[in-house]
PDB file of N, CA, C and O in Angstrom:
ATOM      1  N   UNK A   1      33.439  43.071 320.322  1.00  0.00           N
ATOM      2  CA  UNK A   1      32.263  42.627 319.600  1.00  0.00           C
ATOM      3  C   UNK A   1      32.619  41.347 318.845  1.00  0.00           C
ATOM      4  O   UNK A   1      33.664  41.341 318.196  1.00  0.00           O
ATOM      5  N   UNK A   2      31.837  40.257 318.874  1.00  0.00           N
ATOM      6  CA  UNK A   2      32.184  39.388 318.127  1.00  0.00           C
ATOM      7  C   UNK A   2      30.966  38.990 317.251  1.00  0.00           C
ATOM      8  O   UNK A   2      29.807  39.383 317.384  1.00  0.00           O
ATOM      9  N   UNK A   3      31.560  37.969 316.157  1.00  0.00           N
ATOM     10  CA  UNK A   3      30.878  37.934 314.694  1.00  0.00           C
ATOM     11  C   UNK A   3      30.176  36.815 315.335  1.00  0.00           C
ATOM     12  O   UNK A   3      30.381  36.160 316.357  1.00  0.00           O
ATOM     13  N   UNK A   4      29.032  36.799 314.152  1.00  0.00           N
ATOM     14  CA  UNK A   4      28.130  35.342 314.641  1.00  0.00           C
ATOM     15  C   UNK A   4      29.083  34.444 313.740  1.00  0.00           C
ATOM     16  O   UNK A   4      29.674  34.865 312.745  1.00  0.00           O
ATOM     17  N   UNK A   5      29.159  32.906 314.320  1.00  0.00           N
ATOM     18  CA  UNK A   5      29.677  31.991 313.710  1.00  0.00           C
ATOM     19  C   UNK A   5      29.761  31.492 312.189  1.00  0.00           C
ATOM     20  O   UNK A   5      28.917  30.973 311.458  1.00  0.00           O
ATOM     21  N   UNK A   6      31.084  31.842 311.995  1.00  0.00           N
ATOM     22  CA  UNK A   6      31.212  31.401 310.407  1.00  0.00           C
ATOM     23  C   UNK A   6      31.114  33.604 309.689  1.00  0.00           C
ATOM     24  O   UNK A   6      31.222  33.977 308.521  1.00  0.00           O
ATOM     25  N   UNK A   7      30.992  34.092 310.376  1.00  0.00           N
ATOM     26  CA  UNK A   7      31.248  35.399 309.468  1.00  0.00           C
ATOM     27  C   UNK A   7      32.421  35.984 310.274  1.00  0.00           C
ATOM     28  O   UNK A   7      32.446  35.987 311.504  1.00  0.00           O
ATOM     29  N   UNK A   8      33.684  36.630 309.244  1.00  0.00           N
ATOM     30  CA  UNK A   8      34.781  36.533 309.820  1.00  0.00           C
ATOM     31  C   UNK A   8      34.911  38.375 309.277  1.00  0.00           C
ATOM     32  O   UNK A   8      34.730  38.675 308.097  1.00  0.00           O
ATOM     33  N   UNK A   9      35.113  39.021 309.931  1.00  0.00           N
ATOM     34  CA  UNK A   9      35.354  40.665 309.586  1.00  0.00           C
ATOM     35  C   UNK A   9      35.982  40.978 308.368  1.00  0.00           C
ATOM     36  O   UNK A   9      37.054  40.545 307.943  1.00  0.00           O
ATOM     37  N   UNK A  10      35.048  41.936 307.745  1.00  0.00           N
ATOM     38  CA  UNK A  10      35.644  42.131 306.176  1.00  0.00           C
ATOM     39  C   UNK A  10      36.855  42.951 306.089  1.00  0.00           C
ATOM     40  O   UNK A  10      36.801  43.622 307.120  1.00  0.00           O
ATOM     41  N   UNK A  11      37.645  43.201 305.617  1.00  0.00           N
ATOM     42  CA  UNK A  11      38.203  44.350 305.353  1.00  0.00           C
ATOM     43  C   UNK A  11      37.836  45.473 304.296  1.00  0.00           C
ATOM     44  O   UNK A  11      37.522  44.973 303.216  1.00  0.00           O
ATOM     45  N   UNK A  12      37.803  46.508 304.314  1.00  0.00           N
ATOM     46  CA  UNK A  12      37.245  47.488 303.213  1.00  0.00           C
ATOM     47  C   UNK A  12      37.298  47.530 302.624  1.00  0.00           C
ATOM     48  O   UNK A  12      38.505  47.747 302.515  1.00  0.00           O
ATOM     49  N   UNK A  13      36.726  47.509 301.210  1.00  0.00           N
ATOM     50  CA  UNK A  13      37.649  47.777 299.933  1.00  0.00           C
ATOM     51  C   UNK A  13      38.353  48.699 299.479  1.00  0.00           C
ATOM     52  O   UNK A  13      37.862  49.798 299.735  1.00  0.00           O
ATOM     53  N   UNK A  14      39.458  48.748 298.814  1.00  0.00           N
ATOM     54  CA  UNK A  14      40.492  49.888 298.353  1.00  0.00           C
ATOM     55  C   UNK A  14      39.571  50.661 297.670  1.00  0.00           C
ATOM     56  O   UNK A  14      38.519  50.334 297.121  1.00  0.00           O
ATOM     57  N   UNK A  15      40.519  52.521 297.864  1.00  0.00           N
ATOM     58  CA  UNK A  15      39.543  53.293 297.365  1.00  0.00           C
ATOM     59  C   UNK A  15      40.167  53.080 295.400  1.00  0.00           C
ATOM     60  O   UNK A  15      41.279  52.604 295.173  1.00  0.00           O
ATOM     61  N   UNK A  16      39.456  53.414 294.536  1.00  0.00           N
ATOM     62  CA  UNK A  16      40.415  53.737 293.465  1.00  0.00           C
ATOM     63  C   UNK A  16      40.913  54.676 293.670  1.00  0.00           C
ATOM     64  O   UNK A  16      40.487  55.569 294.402  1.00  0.00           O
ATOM     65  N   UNK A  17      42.276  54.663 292.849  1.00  0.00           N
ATOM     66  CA  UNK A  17      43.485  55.495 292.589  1.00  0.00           C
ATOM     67  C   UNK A  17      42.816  56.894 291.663  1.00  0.00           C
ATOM     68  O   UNK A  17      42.689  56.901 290.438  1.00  0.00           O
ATOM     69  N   UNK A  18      42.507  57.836 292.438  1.00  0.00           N
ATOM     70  CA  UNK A  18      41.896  59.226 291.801  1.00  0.00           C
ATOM     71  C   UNK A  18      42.926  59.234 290.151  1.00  0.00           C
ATOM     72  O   UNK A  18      44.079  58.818 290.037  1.00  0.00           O
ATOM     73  N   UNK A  19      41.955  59.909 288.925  1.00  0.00           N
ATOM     74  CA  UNK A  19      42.193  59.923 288.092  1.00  0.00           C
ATOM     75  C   UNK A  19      43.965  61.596 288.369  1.00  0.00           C
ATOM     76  O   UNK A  19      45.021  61.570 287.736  1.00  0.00           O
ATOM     77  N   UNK A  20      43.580  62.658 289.421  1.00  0.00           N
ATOM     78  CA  UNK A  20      44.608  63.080 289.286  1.00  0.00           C
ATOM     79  C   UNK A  20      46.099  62.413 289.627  1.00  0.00           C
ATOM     80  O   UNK A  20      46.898  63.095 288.985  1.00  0.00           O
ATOM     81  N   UNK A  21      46.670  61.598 290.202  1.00  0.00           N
ATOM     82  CA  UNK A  21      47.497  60.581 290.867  1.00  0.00           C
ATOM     83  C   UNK A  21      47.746  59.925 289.328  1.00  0.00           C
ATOM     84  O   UNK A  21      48.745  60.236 288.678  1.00  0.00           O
ATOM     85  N   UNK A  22      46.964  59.201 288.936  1.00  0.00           N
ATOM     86  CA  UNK A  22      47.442  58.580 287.667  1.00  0.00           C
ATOM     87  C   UNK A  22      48.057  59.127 286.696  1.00  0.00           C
ATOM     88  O   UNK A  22      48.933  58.665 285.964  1.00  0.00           O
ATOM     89  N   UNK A  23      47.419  60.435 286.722  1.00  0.00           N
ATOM     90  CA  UNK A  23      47.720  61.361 285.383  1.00  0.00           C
ATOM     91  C   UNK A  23      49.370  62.024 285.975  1.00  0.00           C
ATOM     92  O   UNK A  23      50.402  62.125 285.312  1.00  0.00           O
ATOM     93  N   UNK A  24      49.151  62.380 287.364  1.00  0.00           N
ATOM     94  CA  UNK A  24      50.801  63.041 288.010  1.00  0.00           C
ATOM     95  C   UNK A  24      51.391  61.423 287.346  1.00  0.00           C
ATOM     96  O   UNK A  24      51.797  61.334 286.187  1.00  0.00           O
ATOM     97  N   UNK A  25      51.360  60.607 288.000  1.00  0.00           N
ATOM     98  CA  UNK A  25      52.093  59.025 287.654  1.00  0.00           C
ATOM     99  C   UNK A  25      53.127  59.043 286.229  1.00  0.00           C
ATOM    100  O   UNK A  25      54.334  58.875 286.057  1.00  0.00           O
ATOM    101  N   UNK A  26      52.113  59.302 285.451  1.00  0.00           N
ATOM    102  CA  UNK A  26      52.132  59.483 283.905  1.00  0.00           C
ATOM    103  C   UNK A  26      53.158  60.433 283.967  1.00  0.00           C
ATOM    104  O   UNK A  26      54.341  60.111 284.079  1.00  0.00           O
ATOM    105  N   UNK A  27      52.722  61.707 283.893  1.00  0.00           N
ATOM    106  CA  UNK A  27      53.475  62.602 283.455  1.00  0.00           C
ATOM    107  C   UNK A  27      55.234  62.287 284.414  1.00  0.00           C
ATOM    108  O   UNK A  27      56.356  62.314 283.908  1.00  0.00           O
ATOM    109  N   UNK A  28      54.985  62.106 285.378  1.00  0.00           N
ATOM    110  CA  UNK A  28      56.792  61.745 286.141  1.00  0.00           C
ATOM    111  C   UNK A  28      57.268  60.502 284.982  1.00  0.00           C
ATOM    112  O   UNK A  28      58.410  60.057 284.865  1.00  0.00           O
ATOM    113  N   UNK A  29      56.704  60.311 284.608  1.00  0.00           N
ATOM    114  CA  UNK A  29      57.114  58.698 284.031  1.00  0.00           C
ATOM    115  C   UNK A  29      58.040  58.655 282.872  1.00  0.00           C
ATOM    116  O   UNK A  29      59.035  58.009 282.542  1.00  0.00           O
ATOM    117  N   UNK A  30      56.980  60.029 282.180  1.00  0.00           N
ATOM    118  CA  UNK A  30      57.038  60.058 280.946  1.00  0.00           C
ATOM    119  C   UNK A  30      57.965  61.363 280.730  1.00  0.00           C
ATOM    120  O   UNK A  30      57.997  61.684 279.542  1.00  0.00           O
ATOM    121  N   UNK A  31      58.588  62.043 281.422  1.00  0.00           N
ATOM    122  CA  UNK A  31      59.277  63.094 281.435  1.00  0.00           C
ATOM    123  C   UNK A  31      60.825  62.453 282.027  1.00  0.00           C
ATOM    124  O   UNK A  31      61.892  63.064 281.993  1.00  0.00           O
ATOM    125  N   UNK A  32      60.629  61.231 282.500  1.00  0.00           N
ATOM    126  CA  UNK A  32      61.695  60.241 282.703  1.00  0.00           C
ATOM    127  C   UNK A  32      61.839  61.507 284.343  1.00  0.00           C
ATOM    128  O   UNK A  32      62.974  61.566 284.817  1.00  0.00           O
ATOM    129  N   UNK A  33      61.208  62.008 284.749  1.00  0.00           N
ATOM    130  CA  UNK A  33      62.044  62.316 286.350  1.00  0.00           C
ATOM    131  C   UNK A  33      61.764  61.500 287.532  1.00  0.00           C
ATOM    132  O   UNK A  33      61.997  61.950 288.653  1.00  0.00           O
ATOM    133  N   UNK A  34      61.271  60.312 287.352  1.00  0.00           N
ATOM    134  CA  UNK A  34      61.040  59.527 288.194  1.00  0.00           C
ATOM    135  C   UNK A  34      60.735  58.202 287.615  1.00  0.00           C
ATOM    136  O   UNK A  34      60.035  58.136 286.605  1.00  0.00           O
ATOM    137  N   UNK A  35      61.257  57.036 288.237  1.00  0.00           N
ATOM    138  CA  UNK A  35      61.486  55.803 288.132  1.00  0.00           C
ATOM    139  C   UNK A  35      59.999  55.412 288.821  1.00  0.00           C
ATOM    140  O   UNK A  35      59.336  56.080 289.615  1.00  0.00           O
ATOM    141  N   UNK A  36      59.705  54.067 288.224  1.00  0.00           N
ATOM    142  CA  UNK A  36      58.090  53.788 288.777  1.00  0.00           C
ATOM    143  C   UNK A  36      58.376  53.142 289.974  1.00  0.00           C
ATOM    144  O   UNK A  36      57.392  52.952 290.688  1.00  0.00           O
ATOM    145  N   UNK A  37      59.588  52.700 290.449  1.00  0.00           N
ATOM    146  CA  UNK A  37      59.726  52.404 291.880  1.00  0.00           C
ATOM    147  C   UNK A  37      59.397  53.717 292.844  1.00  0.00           C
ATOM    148  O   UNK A  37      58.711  53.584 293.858  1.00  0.00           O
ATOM    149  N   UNK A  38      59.958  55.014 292.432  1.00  0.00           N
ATOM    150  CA  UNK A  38      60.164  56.245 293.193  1.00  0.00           C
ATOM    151  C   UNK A  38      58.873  56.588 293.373  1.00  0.00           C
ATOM    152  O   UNK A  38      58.399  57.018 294.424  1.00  0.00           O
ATOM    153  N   UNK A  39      58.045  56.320 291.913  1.00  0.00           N
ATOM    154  CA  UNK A  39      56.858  56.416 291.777  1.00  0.00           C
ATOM    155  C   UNK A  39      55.701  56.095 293.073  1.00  0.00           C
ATOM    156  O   UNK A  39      54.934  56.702 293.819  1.00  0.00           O
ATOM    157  N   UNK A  40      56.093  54.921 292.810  1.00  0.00           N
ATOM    158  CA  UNK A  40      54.978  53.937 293.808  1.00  0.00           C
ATOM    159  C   UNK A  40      55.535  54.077 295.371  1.00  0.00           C
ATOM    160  O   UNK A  40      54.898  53.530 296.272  1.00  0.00           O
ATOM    161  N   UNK A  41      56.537  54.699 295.610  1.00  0.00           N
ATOM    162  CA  UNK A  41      57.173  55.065 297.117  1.00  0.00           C
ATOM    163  C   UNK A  41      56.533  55.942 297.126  1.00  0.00           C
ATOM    164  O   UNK A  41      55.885  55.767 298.158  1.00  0.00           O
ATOM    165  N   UNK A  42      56.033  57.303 296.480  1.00  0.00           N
ATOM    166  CA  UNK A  42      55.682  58.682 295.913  1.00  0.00           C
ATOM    167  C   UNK A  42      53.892  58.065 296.800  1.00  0.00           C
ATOM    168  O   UNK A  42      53.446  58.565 297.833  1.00  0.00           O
ATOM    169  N   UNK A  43      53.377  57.184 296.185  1.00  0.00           N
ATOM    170  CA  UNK A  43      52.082  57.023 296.406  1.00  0.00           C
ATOM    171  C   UNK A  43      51.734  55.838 297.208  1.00  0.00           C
ATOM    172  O   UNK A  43      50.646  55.271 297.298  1.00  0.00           O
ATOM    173  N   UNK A  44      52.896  55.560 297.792  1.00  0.00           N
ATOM    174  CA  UNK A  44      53.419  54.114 299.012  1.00  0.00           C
ATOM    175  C   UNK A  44      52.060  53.121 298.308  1.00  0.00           C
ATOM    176  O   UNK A  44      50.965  53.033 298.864  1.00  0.00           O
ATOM    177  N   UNK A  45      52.363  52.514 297.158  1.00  0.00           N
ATOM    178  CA  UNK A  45      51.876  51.667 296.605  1.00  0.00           C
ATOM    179  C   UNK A  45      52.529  50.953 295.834  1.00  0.00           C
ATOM    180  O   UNK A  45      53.455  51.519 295.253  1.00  0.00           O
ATOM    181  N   UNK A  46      52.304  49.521 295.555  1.00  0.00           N
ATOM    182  CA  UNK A  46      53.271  48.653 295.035  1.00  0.00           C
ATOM    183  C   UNK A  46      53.702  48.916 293.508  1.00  0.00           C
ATOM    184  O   UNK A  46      52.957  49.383 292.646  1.00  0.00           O
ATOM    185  N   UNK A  47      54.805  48.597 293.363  1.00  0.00           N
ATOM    186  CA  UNK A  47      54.754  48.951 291.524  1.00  0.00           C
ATOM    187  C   UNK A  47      54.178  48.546 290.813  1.00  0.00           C
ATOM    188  O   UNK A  47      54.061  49.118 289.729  1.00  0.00           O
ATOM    189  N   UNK A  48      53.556  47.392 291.074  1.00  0.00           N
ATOM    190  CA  UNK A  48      52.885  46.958 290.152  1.00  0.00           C
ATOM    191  C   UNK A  48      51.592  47.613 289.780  1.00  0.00           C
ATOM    192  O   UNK A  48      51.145  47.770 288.644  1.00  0.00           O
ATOM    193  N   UNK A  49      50.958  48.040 291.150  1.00  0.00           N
ATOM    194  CA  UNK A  49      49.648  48.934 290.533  1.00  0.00           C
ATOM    195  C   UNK A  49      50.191  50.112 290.218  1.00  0.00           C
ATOM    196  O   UNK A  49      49.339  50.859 289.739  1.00  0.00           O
ATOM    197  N   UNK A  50      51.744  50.812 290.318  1.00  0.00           N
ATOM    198  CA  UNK A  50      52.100  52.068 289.272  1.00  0.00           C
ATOM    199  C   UNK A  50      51.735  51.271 287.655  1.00  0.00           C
ATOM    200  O   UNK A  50      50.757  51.331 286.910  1.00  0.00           O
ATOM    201  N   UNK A  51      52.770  50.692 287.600  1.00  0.00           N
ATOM    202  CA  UNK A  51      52.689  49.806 286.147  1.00  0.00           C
ATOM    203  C   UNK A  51      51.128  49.200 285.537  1.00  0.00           C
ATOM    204  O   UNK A  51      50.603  49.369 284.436  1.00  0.00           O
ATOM    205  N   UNK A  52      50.849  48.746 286.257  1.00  0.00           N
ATOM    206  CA  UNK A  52      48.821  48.805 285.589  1.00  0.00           C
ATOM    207  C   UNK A  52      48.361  50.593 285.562  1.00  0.00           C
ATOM    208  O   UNK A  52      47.385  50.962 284.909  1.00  0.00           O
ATOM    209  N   UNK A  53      48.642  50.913 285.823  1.00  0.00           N
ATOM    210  CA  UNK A  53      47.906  52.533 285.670  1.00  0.00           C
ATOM    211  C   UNK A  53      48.671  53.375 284.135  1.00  0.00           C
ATOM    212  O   UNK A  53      48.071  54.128 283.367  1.00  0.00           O
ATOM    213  N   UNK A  54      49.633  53.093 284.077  1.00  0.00           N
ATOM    214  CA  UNK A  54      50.230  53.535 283.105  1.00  0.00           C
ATOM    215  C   UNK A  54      50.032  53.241 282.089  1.00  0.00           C
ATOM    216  O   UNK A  54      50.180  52.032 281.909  1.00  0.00           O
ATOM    217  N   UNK A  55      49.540  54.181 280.666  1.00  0.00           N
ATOM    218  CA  UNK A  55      49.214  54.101 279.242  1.00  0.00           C
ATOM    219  C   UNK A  55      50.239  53.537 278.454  1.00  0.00           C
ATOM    220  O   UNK A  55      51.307  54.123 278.277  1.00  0.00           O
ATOM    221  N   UNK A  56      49.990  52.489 277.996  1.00  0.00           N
ATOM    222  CA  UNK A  56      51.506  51.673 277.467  1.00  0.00           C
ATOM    223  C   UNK A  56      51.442  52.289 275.945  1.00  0.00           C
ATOM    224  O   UNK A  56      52.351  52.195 275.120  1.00  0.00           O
ATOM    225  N   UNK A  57      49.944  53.057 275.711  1.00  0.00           N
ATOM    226  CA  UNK A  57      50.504  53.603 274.129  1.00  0.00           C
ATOM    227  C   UNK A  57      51.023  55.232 274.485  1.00  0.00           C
ATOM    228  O   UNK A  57      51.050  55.929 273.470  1.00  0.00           O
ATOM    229  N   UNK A  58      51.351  55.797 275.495  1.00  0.00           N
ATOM    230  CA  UNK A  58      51.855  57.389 275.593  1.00  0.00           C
ATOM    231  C   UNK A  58      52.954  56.959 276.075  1.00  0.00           C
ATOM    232  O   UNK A  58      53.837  57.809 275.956  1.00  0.00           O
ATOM    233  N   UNK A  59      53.319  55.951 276.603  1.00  0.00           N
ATOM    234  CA  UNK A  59      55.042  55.948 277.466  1.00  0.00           C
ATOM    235  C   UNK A  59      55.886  55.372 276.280  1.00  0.00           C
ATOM    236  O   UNK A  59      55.785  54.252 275.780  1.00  0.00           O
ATOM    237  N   UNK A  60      56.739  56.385 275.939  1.00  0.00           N
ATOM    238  CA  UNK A  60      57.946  56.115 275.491  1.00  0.00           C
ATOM    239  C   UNK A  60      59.099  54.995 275.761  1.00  0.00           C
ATOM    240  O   UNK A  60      59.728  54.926 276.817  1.00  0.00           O
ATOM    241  N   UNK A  61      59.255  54.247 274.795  1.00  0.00           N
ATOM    242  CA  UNK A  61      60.373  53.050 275.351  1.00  0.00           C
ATOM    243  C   UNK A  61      61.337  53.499 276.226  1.00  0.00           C
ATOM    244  O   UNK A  61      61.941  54.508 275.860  1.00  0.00           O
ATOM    245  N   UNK A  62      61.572  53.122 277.050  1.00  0.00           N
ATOM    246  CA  UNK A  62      63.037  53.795 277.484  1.00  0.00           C
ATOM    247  C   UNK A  62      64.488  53.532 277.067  1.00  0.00           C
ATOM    248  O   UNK A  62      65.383  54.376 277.034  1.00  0.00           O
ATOM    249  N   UNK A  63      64.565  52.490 276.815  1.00  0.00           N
ATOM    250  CA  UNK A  63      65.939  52.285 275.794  1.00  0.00           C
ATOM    251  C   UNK A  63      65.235  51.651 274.720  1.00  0.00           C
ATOM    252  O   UNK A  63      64.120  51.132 274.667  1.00  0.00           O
ATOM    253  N   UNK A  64      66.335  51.847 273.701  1.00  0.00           N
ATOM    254  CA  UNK A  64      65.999  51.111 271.863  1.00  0.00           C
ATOM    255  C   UNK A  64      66.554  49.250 272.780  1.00  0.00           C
ATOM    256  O   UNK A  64      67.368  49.111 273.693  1.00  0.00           O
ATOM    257  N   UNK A  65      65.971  48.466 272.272  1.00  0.00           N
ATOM    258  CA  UNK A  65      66.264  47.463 271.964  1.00  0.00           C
ATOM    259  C   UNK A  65      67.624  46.827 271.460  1.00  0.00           C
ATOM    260  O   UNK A  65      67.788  46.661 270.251  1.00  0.00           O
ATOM    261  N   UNK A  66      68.484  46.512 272.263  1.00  0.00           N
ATOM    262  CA  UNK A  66      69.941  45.995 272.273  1.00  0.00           C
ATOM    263  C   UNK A  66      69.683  45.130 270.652  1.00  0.00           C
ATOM    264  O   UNK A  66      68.745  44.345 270.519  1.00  0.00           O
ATOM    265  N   UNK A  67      70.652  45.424 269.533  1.00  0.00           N
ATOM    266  CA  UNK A  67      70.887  44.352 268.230  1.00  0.00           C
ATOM    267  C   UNK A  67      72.465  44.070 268.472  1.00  0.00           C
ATOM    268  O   UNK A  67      73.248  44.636 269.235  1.00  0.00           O
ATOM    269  N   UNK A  68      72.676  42.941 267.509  1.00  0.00           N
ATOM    270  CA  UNK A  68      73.805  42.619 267.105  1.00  0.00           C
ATOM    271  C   UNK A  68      75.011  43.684 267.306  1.00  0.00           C
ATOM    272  O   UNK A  68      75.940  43.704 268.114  1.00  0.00           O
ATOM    273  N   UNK A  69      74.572  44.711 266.079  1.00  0.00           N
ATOM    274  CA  UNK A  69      75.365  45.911 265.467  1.00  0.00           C
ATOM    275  C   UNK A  69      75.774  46.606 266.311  1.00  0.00           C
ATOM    276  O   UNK A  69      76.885  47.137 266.300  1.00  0.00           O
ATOM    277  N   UNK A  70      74.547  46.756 267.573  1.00  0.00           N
ATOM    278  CA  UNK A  70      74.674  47.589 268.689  1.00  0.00           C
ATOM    279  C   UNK A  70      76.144  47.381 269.702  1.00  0.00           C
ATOM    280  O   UNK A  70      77.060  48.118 270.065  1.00  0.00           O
ATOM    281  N   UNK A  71      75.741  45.855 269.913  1.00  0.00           N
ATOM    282  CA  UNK A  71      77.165  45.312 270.969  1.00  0.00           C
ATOM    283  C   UNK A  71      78.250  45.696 270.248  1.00  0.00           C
ATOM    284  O   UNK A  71      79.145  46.235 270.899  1.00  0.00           O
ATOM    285  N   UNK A  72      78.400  45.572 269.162  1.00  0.00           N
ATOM    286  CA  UNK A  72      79.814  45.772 268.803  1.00  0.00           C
ATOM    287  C   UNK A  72      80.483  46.782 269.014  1.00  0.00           C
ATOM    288  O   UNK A  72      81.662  46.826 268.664  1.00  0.00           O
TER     289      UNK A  72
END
């Protein structure tokens, strides 16, 4: 089948990421048993849309912040 001239085949749009997936996301994240790389292998999606899905006020830092006092 071909397009009339000048319209070129759409591709679909992505479905959103179901609110349960985000919330599993979260909780692996935040229980530290999974890395958001493992994560996004977990849901063969890039990390970066793990990392946009994730609540930056419920995730815990993962390390304190390297000081002076610290290196020594």
């Amino acid at each position: 089948m071909t397009e009339p001239w000048g319209q070129a085949a759409r591709r679909p749009a992505r479905r959103p990421t179901p609110a349960g997936r985000a919330g599993l996301a979260q909780q692996l994240y935040d229980a530290r048993k999974k890395t958001v790389q493992q994560i996004a292998d977990m849901f063969n999606v890039p990390r970066s849309t793990v990392h946009g899905h994730l609540d930056k006020a419920k995730t815990v830092p993962r390390q304190p912040k390297k000081t002076a006092a610290a290196k020594l």
